[in-house]
RODO-2510 file (C-alpha; in nm, 4 decimals, decimal comma):
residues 526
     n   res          X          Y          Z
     1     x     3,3758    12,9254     8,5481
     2     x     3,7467    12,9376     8,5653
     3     x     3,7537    12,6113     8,4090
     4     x     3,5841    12,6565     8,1085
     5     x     3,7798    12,9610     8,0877
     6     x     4,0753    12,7727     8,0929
     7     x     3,9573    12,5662     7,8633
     8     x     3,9038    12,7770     7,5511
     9     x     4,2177    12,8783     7,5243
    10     x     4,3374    12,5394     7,4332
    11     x     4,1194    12,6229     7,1042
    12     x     4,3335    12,8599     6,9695
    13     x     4,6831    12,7701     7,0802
    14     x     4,6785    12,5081     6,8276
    15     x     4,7192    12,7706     6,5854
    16     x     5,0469    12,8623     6,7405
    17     x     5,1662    12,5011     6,8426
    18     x     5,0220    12,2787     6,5602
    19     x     5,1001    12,4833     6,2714
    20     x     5,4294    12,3902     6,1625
    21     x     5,3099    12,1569     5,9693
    22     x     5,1118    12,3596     5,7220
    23     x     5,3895    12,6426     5,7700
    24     x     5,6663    12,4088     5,6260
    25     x     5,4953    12,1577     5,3879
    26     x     5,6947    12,1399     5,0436
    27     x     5,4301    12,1067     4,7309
    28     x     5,5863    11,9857     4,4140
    29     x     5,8054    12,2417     4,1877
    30     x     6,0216    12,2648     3,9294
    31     x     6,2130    12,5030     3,7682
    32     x     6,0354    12,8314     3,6039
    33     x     6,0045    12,7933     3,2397
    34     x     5,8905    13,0778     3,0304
    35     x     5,5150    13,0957     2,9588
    36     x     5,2104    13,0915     3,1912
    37     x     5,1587    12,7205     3,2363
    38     x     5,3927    12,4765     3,0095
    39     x     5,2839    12,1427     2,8633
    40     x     5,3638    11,8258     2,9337
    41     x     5,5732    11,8019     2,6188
    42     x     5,7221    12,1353     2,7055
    43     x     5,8420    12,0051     3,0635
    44     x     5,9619    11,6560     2,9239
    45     x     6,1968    11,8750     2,6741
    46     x     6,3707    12,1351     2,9571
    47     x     6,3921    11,8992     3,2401
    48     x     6,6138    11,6275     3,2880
    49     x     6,5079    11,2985     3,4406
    50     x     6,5841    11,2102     3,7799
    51     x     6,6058    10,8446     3,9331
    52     x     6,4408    10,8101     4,2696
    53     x     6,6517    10,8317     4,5997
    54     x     6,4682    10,5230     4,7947
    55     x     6,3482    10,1876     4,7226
    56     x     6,0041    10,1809     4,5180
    57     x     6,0547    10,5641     4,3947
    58     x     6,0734    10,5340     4,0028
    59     x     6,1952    10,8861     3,9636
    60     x     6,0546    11,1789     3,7475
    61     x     6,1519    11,5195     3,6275
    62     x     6,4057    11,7070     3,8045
    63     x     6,2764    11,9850     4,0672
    64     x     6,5840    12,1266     4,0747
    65     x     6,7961    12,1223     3,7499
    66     x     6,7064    12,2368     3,3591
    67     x     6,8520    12,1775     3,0644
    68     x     7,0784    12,4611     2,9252
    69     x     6,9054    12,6942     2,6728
    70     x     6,6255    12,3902     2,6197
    71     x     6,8805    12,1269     2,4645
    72     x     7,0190    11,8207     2,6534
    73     x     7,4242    11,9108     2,6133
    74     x     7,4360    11,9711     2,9598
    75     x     7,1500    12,1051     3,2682
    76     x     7,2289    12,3604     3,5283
    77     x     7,0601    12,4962     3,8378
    78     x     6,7404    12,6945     3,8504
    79     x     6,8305    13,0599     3,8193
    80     x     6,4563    13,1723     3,7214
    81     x     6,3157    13,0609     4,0317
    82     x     6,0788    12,7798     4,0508
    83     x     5,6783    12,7122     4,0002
    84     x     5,4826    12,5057     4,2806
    85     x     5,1808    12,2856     4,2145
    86     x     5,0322    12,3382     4,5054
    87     x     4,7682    12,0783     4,5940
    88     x     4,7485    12,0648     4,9616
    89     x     4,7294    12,2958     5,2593
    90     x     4,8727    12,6153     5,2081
    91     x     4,8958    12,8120     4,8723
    92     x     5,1496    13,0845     5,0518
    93     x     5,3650    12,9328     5,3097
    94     x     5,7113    12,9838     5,4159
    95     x     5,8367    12,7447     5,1409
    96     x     5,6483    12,8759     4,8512
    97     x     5,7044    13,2705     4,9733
    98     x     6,0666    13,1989     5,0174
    99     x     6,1527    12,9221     4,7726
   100     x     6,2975    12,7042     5,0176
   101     x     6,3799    12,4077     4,7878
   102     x     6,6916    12,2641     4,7036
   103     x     6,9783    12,4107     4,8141
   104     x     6,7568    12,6629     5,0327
   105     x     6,5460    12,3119     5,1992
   106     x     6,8050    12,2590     5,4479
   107     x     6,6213    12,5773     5,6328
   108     x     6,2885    12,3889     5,6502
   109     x     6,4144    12,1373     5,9152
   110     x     6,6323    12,3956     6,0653
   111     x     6,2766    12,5859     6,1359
   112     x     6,1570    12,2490     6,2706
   113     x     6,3944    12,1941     6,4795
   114     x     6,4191    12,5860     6,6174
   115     x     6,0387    12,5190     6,6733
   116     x     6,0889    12,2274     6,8911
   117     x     6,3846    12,3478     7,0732
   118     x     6,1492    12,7024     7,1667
   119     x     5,8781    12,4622     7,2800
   120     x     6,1669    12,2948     7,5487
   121     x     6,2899    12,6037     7,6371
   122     x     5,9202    12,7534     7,7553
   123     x     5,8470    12,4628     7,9277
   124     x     6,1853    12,4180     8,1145
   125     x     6,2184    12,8498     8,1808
   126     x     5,8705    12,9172     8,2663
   127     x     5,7495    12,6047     8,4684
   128     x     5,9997    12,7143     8,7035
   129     x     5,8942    13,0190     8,6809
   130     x     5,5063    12,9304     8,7579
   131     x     5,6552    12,7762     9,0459
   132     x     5,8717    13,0817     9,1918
   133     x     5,6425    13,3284     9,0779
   134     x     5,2735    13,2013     9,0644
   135     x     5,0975    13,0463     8,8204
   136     x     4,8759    13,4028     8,7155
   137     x     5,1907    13,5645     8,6619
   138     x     5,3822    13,3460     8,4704
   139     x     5,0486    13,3216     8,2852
   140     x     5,0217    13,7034     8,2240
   141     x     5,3857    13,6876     8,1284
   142     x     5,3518    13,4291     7,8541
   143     x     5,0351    13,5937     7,7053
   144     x     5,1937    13,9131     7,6373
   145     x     5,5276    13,7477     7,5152
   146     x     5,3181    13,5421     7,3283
   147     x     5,1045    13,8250     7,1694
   148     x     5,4356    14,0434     7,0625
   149     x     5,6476    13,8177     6,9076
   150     x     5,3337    13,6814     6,6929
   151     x     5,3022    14,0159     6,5762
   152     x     5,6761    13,9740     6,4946
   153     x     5,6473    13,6448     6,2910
   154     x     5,3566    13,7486     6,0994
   155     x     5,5799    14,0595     5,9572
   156     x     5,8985    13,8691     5,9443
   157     x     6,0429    13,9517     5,6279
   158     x     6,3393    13,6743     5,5926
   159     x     6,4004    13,2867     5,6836
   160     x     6,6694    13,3711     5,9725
   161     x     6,4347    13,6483     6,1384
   162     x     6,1706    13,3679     6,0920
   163     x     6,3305    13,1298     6,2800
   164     x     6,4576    13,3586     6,5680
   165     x     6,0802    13,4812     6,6416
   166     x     5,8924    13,1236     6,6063
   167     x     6,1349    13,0177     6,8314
   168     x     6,0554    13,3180     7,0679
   169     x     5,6650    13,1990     6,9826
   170     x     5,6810    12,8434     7,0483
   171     x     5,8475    12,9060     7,4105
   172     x     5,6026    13,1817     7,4942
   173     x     5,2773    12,9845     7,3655
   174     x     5,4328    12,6734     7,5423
   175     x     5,4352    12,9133     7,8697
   176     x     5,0972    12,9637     7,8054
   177     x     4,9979    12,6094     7,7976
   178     x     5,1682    12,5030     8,1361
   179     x     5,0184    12,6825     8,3518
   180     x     4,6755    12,6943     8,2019
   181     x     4,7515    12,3372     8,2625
   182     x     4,8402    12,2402     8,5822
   183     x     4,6021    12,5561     8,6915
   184     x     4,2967    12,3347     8,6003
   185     x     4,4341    12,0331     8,7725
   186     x     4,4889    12,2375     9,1023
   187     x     4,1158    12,3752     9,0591
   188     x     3,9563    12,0149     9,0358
   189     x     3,8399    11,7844     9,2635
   190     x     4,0305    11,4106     9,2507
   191     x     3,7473    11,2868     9,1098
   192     x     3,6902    11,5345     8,8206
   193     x     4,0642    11,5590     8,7147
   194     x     4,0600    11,3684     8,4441
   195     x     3,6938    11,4922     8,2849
   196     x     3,8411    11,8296     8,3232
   197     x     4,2070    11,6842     8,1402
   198     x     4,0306    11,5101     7,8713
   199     x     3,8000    11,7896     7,7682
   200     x     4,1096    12,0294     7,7649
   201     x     4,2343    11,7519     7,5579
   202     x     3,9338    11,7119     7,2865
   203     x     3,9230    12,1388     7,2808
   204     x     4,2869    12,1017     7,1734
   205     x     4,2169    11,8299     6,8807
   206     x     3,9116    12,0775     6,7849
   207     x     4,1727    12,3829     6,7542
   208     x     4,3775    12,1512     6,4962
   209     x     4,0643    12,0605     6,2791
   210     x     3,9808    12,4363     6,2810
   211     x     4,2937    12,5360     6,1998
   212     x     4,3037    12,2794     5,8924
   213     x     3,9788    12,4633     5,7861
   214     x     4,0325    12,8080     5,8028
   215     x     4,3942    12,7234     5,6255
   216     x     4,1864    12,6074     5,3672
   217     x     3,9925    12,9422     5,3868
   218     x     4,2548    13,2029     5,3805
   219     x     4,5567    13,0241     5,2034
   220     x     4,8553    13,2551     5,3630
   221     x     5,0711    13,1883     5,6766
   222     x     5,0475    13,5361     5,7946
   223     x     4,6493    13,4805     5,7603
   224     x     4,6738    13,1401     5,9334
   225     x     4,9032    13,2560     6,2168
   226     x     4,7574    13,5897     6,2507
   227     x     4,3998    13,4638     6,3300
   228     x     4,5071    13,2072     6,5596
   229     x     4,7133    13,4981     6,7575
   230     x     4,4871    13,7233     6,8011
   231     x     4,1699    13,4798     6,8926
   232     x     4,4246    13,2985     7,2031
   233     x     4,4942    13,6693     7,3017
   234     x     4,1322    13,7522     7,3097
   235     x     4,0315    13,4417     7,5161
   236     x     4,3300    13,4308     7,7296
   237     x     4,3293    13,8270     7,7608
   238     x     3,9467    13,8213     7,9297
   239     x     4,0628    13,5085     8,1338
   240     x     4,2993    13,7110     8,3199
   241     x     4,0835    13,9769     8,3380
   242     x     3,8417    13,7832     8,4855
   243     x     4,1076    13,6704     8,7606
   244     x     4,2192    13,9956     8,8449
   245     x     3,8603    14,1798     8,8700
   246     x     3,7734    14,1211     9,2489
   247     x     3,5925    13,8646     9,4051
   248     x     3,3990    14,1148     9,6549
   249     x     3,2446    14,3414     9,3766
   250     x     3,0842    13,9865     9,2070
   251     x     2,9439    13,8883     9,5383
   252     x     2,8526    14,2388     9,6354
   253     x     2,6312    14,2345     9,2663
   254     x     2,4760    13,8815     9,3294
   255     x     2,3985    14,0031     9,6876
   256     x     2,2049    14,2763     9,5538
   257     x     1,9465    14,0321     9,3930
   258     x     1,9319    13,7750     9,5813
   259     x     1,5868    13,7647     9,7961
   260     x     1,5098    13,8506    10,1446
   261     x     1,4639    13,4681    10,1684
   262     x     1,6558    13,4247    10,5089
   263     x     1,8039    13,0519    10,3605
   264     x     1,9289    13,2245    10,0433
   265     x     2,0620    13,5214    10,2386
   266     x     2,2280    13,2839    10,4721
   267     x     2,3890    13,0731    10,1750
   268     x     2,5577    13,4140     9,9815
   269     x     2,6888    13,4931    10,2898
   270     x     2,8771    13,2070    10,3115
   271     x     2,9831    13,1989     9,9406
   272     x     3,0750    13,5615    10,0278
   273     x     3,3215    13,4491    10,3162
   274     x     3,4508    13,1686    10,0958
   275     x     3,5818    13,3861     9,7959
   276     x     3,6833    13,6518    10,0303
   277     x     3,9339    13,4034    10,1630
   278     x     4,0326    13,2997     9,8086
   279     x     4,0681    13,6700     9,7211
   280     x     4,3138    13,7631    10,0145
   281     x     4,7117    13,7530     9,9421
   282     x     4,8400    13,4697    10,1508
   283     x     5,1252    13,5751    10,3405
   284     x     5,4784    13,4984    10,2602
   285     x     5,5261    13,2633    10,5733
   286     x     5,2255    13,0159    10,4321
   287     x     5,4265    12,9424    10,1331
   288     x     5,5652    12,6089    10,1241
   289     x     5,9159    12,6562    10,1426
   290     x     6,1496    12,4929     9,8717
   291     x     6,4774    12,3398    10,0324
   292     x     6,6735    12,2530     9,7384
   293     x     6,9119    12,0099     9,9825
   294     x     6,6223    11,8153    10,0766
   295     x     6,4891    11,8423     9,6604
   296     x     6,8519    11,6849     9,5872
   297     x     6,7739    11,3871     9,8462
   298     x     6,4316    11,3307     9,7542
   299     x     6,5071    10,9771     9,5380
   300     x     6,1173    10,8803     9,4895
   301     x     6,0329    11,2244     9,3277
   302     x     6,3571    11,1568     9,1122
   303     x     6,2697    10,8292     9,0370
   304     x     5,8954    10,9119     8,9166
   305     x     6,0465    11,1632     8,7321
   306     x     6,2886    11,0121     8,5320
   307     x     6,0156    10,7309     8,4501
   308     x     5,7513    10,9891     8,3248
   309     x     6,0525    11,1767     8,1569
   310     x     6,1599    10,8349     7,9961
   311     x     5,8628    10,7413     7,8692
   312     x     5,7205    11,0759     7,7038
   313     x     6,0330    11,0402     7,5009
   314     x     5,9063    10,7734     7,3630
   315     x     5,5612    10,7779     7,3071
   316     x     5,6533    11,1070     7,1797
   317     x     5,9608    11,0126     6,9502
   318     x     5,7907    10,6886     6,8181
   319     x     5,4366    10,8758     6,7081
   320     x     5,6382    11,0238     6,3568
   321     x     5,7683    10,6477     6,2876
   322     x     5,4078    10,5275     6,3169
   323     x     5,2598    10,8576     6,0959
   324     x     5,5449    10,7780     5,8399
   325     x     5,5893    10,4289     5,7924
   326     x     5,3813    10,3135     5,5124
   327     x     5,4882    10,6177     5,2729
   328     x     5,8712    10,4574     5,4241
   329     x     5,7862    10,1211     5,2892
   330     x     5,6326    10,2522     4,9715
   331     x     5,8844    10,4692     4,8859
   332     x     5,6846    10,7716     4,8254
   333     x     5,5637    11,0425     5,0459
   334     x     5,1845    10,9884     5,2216
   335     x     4,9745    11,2204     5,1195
   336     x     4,9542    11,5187     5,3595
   337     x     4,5542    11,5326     5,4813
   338     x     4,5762    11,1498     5,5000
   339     x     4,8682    11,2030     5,7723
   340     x     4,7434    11,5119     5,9302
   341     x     4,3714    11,4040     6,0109
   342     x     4,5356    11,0437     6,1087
   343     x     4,7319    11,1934     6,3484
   344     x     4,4316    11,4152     6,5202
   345     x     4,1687    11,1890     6,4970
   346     x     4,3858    10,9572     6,6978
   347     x     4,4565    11,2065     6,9724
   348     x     4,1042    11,2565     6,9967
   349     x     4,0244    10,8836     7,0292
   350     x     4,3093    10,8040     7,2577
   351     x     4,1747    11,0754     7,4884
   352     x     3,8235    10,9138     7,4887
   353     x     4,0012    10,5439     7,5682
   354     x     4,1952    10,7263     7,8445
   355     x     3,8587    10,8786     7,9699
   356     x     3,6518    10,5437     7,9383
   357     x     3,9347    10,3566     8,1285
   358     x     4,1769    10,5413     8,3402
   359     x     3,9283    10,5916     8,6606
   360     x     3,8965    10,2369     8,6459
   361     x     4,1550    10,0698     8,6229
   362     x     4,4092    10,3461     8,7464
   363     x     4,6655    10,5237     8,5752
   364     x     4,9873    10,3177     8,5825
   365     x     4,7886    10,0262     8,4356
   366     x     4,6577    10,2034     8,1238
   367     x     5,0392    10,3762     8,1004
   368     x     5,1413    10,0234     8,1140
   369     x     4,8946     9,8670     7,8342
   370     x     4,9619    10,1296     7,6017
   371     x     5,3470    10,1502     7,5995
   372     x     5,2990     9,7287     7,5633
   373     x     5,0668     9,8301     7,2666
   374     x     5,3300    10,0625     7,1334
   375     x     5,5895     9,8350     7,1329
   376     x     5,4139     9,5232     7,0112
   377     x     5,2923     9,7172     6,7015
   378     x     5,6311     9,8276     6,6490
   379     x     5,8014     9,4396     6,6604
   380     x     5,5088     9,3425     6,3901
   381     x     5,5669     9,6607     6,1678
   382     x     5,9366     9,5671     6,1480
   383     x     5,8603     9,2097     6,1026
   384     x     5,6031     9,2788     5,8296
   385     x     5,8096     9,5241     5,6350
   386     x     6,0997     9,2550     5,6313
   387     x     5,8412     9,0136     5,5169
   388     x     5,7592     9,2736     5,2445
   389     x     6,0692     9,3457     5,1492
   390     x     6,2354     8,9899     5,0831
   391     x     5,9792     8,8047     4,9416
   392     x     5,8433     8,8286     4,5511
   393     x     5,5335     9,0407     4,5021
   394     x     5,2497     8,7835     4,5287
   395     x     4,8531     8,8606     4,5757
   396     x     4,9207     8,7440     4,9689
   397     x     5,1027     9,0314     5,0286
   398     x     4,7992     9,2581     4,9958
   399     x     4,7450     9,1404     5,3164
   400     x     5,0616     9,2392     5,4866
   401     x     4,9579     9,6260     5,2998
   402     x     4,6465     9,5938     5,5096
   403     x     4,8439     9,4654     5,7718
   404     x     5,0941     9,7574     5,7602
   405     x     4,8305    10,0117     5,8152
   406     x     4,5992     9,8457     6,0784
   407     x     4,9593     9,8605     6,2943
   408     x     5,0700    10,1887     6,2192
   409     x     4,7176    10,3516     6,3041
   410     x     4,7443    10,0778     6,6738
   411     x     5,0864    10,2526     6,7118
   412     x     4,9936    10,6293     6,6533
   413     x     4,6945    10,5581     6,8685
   414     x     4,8278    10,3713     7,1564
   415     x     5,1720    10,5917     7,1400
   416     x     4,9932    10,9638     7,1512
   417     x     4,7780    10,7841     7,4559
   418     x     5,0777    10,7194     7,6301
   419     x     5,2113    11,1074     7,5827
   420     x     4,8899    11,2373     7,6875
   421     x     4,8984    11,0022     8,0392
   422     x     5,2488    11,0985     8,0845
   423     x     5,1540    11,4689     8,1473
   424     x     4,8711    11,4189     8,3831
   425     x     5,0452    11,1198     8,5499
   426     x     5,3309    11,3640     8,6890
   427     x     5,0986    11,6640     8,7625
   428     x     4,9087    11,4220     8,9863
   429     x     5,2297    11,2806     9,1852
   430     x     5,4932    11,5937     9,1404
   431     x     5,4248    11,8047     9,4763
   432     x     5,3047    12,1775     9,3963
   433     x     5,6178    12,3806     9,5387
   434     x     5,7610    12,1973     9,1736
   435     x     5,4794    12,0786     8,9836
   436     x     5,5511    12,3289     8,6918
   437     x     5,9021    12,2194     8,6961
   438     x     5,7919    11,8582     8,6943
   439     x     5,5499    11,8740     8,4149
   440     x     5,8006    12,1029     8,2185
   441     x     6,0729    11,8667     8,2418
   442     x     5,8407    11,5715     8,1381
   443     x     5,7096    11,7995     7,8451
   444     x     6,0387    11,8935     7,7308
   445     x     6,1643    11,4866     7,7414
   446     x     5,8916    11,4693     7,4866
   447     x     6,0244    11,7697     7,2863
   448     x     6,3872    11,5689     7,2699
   449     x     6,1569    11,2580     7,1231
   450     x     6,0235    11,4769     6,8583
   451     x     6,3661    11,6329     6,7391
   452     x     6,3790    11,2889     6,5182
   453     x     6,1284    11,3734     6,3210
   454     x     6,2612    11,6687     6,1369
   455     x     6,6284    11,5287     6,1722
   456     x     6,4847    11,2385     5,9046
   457     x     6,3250    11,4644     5,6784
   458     x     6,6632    11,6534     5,6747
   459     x     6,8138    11,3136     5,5672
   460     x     6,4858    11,1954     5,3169
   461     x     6,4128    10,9361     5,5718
   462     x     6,7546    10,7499     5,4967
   463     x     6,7991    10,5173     5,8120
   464     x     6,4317    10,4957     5,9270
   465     x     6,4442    10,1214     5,9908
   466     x     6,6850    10,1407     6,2556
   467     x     6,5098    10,4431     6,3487
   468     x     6,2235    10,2106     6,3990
   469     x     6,4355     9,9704     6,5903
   470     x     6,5789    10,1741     6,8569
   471     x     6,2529    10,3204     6,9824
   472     x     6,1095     9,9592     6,9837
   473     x     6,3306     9,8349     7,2060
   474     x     6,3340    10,1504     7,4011
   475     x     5,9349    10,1250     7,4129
   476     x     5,9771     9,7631     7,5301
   477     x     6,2632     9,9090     7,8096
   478     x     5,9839    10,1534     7,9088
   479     x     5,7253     9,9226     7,9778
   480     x     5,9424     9,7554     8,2830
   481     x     6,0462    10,0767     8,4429
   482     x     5,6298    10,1743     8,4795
   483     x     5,6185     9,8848     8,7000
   484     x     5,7989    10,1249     8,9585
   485     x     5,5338    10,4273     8,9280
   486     x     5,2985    10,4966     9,2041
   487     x     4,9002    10,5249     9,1449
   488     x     4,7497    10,8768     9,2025
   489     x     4,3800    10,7804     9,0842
   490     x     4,1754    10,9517     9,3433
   491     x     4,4523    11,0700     9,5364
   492     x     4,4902    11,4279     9,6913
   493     x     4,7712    11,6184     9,4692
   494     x     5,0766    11,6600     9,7381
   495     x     5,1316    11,9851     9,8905
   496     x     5,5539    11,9745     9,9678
   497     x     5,8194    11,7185     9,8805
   498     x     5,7731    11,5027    10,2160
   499     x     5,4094    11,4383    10,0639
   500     x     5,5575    11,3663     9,6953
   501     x     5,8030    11,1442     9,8861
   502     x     5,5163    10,9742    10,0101
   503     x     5,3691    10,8192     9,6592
   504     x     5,5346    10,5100     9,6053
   505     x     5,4582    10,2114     9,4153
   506     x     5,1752     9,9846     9,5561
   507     x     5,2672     9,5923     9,5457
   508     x     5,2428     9,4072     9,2895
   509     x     5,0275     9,1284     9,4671
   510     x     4,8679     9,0600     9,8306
   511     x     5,1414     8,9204    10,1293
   512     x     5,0066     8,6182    10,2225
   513     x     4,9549     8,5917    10,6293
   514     x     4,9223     8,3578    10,7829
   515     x     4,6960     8,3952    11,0500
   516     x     4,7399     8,0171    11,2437
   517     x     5,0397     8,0859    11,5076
   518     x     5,3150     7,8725    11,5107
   519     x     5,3610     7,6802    11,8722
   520     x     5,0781     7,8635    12,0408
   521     x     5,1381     7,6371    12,3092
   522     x     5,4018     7,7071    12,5306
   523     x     5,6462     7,4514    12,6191
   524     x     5,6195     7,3954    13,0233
   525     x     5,9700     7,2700    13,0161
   526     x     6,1101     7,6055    12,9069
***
């Protein structure tokens, strides 16, 4: 029961985590001519025509300039405001509400980033808080931050306010997602830890095609945001209720109808003593004690750490390359549902590959095929966009188009695999006196990855081929160092840092003994 529990959350804090997206997406606008809807001809006379920034954009009418008084001796900024065809996702979001276009867009990434930058904070502060204080605290704590300062968004009534509060959101909800996290890996068996994972997983991809549908339902941010609040404060509000209400008054209620039967009595009574163990305060003396000295000195735990950390930079960094690269080689933006669904649908695939194959053939080997995936389908995008790029347009090249898409759907897929194993990897090999620390730090590596993305929409994408190139051969750096990472399939999750210490990588092959002793007969001279 506490696992499903801790699984419907996940549902709803998509709303709070996934959301920039639909929050910040720019629809096309120009400046606000007089009239209810001007024509074509109407447009082609007040606006002046723009060249395109990027290779393969022809241009079109200005979105942010006008001609002066409708004739063409000179243009000047929009001072009328601007009008928004708005044909995807939102019809009132923060862009559209607050006209954050041209010389205002410059706060768009600034939200991104802010975003981002809350998530790392939340995962750093209060995974060392679920460690110090308990996981149902830290829990309780990040609901009710979470709760008032989505109130506070929702009525925000200015960009800057905004930003300060979704940042104030995204560490809170991030809270809130730790320690639901690495609470249902401490309440599974080996064996069921990653079941348990990937549903958690698949409830989270089902939160982010919900919350694509009811944005299509209500059209507003404050709708959007406000439903998704107050549904994760319902579920995670009776979830903690249901962990505070006492274990004794359930049992004492079962108790009451079970039968006289003398096995059945004999079974509740044992189920009685077991919860009434789990329902007693340990004392202070049981805790594991954390010696930060012998933390410092602890090299394996570092050295796991640092890998995981390494490579959820990358998987995490490299995922926007993949998600943007054909509208990069195009020159024109990808349309926003085509990028949105491609991203989520391969989440939810990558978590079925990692569910088909990680019990089998363990978890540093899958880690290892899909950062080798990642970083193969990033050489062959490069090498097919050069291709693209040099040679004249023939009927051949429809292939490489093809080509270009089959990769960049490999690389999203393989990449956001690689993220998700990262997480569970160092939950199942960080001990538990710092296993919220661990999987916070990991988390927040992946955060740094993602800062790219809205750093090259600040810059319209300028640069994105050695973009691309760095995080290939970072991928490629990646897959050596996961040679040097333990295997925790099956394992028991260590207790203190002498059994974290303990997980070290197996072999790579079988010694060869040899079983025939040399000189097994002794020499009678000697």
């Amino acid at each position: 029961m506490l696992i499903c529990l801790s699984l419907l959350p996940n549902l709803f804090l998509a709303f709070l985590l996934s959301s920039d997206p639909l929050l910040t997406l720019a629809s096309p606008h120009h400046c606000r001519l007089p009239g209810p809807s001007p024509a074509p001809q109407v447009l082609n006379a007040s606006l002046p025509w723009e060249k395109g920034g990027r290779v393969g954009d022809s241009g079109g009418l200005s979105q942010c300039k006008q001609y002066i008084n409708g004739t063409q001796s000179g243009v000047e900024n929009c001072d009328a405001g601007w009008d928004y065809n708005v044909t995807e996702g939102l019809r009132i979001n923060i862009v559209t509400e607050w006209d954050l276009v041209c010389g205002q867009y410059w706060l768009v990434p600034v939200e991104e980033v802010s975003f981002i930058l809350g998530v790392l904070t939340g995962c750093l502060g209060l995974g060392f808080a679920a460690d110090r204080l308990g996981r149902l605290k830290t829990l309780l704590t990040s609901l009710t931050l979470s709760v008032v300062f989505g109130v506070l968004v929702c009525v925000s009534t200015s960009p800057p306010i905004f930003i300060v509060m979704r940042f104030c959101l995204a560490a809170a909800s991030a809270g809130v997602y730790l320690t639901l996290y690495i609470t249902r890996l401490e309440l599974c068996d080996p064996s069921l830890r990653l079941l348990v994972t990937m549903a958690a997983g698949l409830t989270t991809v089902s939160g982010e095609l919900l919350l694509l549908g009811v944005a299509l339902s209500c059209q507003s941010w404050r709708g959007l945001l406000g439903r998704g609040m107050m549904r994760a404060s319902q579920v995670c509000g009776n979830h903690s209720v249901f962990l505070h209400r006492s274990f004794h008054e359930i049992c004492c209620l079962l108790l009451e109808n079970v039968s006289a039967d003398a096995s059945n009595v004999t079974w509740w009574c044992d189920i009685v003593v077991i919860i009434a163990e789990l329902d007693s305060e340990p004392s202070p003396s049981t805790h594991p004690h954390l010696s930060f000295p012998e933390l410092v000195h602890s090299r394996n735990i570092w050295k796991n750490m640092c890998v995981l950390g390494f490579t959820s930079f990358i998987s995490h960094g490299i995922s926007h390359c993949y998600s943007s690269f054909r509208g990069d080689v195009r020159g024109t933006a990808p349309s926003f549902y085509w990028t949105y669904l491609l991203s989520v649908c391969a989440g939810g695939g990558a978590w079925l590959l990692l569910w088909a194959t990680v019990n089998r053939c363990g978890r540093r080997g899958i880690l290892l095929l899909a950062m080798t995936m990642t970083g193969l389908a990033s050489l062959i995008l490069l090498g097919l966009m050069d291709a693209k790029l040099t040679l004249p347009p023939v009927p051949l090249l429809d292939l490489s188009e093809a080509a270009i898409t089959v990769f960049s759907v490999m690389g999203l897929f393989s990449s956001q695999a690689a993220a998700s194993l990262c997480v569970l990897f160092t939950a199942e090999i960080m001990p538990t006196i710092i296993r919220g620390s661990g999987v916070g730090t990991v988390l927040a590596l992946g955060c740094v990855g993602r800062l790219t993305s809205p750093l090259m929409d600040l810059r319209n994408h300028y640069g994105y081929f050695l973009h691309h190139v760095v995080y290939s051969s970072l991928a490629l750096l990646a897959v050596l160092s996961i040679l040097l990472l333990p295997e925790s399939k099956r394992k028991p999750l260590p207790q203190t840092l002498a059994d974290g210490e303990q997980y070290r990588r197996p072999p790579l092959g079988r010694r060869r003994r040899d079983n025939v002793p040399l000189l097994a007969t002794p020499n009678p001279e000697t």
